[in-house]
N, C-alpha and C positions, 0 to 999 in steps of 0.2 A: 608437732606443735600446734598446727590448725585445728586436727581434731579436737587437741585438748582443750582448746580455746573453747571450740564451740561446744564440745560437754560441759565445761562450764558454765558457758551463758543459758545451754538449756536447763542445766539443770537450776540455774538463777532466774530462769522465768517463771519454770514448776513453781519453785517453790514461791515466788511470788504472787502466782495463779492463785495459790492455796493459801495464802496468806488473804488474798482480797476477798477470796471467797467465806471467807469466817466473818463478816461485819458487813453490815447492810448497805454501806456506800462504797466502799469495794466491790458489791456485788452488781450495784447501780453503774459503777463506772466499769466493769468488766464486760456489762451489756453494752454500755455506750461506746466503747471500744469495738465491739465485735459488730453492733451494729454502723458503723461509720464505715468498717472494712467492707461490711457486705455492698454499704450504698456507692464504694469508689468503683470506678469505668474510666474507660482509655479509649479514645475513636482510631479506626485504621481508614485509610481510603486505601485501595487497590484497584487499578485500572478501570478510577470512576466510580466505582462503587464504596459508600460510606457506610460502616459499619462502625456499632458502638457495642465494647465488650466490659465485662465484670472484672475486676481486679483484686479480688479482696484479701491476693495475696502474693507471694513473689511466684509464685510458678504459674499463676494466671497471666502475669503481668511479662513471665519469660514468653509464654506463648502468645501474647497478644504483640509484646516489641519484635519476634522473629515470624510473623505473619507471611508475611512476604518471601523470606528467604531459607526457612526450616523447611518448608516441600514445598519448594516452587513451581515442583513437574506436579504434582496436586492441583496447585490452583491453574494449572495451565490447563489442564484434564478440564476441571471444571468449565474453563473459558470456554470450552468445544465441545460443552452438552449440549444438545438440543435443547432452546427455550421450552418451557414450559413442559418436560419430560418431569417422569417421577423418578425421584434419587434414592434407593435406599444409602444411607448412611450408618454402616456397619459398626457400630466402636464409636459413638460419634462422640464421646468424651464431654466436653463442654460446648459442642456446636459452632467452634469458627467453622468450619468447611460447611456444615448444613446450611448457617445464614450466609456465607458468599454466595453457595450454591441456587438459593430462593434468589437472593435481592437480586443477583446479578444476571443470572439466567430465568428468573421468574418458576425455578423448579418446585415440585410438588414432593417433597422433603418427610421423609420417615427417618429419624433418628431413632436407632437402635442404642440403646447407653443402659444398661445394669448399676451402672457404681450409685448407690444412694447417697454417696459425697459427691458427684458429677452432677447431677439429677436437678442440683436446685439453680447450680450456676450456671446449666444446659437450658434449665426453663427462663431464669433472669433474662438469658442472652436473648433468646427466643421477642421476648418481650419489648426488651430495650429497642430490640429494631423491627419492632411489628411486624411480626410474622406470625403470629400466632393461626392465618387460616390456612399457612404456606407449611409449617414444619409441624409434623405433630410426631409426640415423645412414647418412643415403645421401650416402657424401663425390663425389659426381659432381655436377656442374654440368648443368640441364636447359637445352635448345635448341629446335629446331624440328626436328634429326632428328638422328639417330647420327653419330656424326664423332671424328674425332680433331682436335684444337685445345689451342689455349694459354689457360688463365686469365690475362689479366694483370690485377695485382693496383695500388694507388696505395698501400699501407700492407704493410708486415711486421709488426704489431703485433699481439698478443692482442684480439681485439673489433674489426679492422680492416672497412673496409668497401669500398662504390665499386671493388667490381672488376669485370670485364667477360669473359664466355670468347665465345670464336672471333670479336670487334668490336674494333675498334679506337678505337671511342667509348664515352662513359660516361653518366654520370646524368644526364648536360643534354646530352647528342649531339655534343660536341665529343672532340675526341682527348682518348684518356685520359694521366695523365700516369703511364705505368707506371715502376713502381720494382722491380718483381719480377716473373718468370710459371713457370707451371709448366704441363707438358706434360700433357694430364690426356683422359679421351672424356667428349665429351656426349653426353645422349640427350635423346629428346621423352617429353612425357608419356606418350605413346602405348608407349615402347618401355618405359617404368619400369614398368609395368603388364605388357605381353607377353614382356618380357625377362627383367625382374627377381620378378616374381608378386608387385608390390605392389598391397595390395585400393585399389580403387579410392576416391577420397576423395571425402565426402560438401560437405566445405568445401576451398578452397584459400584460402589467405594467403601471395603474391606481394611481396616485395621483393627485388630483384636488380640494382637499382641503371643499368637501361637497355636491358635486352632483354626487359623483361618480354611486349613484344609478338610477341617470336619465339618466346617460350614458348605464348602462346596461340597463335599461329598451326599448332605441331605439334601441338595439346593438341583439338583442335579434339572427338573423338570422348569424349573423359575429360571436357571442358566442359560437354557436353548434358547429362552427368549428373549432376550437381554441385548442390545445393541453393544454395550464398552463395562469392561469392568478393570478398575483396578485396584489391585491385592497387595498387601503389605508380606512382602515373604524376606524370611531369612535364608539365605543362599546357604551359608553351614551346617543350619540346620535339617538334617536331609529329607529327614522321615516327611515333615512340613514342605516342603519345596518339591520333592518328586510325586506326593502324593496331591498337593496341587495343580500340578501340571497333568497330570491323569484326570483328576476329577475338569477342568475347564475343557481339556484338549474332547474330554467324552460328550460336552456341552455342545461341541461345534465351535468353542473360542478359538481362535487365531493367536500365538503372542504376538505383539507386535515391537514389546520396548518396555526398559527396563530400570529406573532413575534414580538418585538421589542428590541431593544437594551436594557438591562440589568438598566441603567442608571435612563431608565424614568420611570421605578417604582418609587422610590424616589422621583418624583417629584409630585407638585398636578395639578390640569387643565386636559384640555383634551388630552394633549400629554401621560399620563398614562393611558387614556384609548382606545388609538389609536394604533390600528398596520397594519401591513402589514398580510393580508390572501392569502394564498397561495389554489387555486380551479384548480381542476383537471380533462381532459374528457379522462375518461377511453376508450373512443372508437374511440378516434379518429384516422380517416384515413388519415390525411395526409400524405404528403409524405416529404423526406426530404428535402429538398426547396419547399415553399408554394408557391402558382399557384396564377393566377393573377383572377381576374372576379370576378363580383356577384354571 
């Protein structure tokens, strides 16, 4: 009965979409609409720290009201970076974690984000809480080496997620159900460093929704140096989670701890078997502000 509800009502907006779009003040008032959505924001404070996000729609606005309590063990992570350390930001989707990460900890912020529907509400965010000399936007997709390949994507939406470049599977290892892709190059850590002259990060935070172990497996020389990293793994998913642990464990990481919000126990799918792993290099030398170069 829900479904049918809500195919109804979408398919009562199509068709009113299409309707407005045929006369000149329909098309007037469909900008003026679209452009009202882009201009709404929602403030969060967290532990002091105020931040102001985009909303220009319900899935921004789910992620901006569950800030706090969708990965807690995240923003806890983040509490206990080193000031002024450089973050890569793996997956950073629309940038709540990259701007806590800046405002709160003063980080030197590389947001990795592909999605060109993510891209603009990543740079808004960015903006809205001035950071623009603290976070800067690398719209390429990391892999396990240089390539040209397809993101496909399961969402067109502002704050979408669960996409996948150059695989054909997703966040649980099954085929992904693509509904969009765009032709785009990956690189490996290793080449975003020697390629692109970005300094080397002192911390990484990994969510990409399924390859996160192909990331490590290129990343392999950027990992040894790395003070704390944590990786979004699917525990069911095996091929992902064992090959993970191979590639950190060859780094020098340590596991130390492994999280998620309380919540998704109760629930069934792979969000119950997904958490956040927290890996750790006991030896690392860095210093406090990480150095730039290969």
């Amino acid at each position: 009965m829900k479904a049918a509800i809500k195919s109804a009502l979408k398919q009562f907006v199509n068709g009113s979409v299409g309707l407005m779009g045929g006369t000149s003040a329909g098309r007037y008032l469909f900008e003026r609409v679209l452009g009202n959505a882009m201009g709404r924001t929602r403030t969060v404070v967290h532990a002091g720290t105020r931040l102001e996000f985009a909303v220009p729609n319900s899935l921004n606005r789910y992620r901006v009201d569950t800030f706090a309590t969708k990965e807690p063990e995240t923003l806890e992570w983040i509490d206990r970076i080193g000031e002024k350390s450089v973050l890569w930001d793996v997956g950073a989707n629309v940038g709540l974690y990259s701007c806590y990460a800046a405002k709160a900890r003063g980080c030197r912020v590389f947001a990795f984000e592909p999605s060109v529907f993510n891209l603009e509400i990543l740079a808004r965010n960015i903006f809205l809480n001035q950071l623009t000399d603290q976070v800067t936007i690398v719209p390429l997709p990391l892999s396990d080496r240089l390539a040209f390949s397809t993101l496909k994507m399961t969402s067109t939406d502002w704050g979408g997620a669960l996409s996948t470049f150059g695989e054909s599977y997703g966040h649980d290892g099954e085929a992904i159900r693509k509904v969009f892709e765009i032709p785009t190059i990956g690189l490996s850590m290793v080449d975003a460093v020697s390629l692109l002259d970005i300094p080397r990060p002192g911390y990484i935070k990994m969510d990409v929704d399924g390859i996160e172990h192909l990331i490590l497996k290129g990343g392999l020389p950027i990992l040894r140096g790395i003070r704390e990293a944590s990786i979004e793994i699917n525990d069911d998913f095996t091929t992902q989670a064992i090959e993970a642990k191979r590639w950190l464990e060859e780094a020098g990481l340590s596991f130390k701890e492994k999280r998620h919000a309380e919540y998704f126990d109760l629930r069934a799918g792979p969000e119950r078997s997904t958490f956040n792993q927290i890996w750790v290099n006991m030896n690392s030398q860095l210093p406090a502000v990480d150095s730039k170069g290969p």
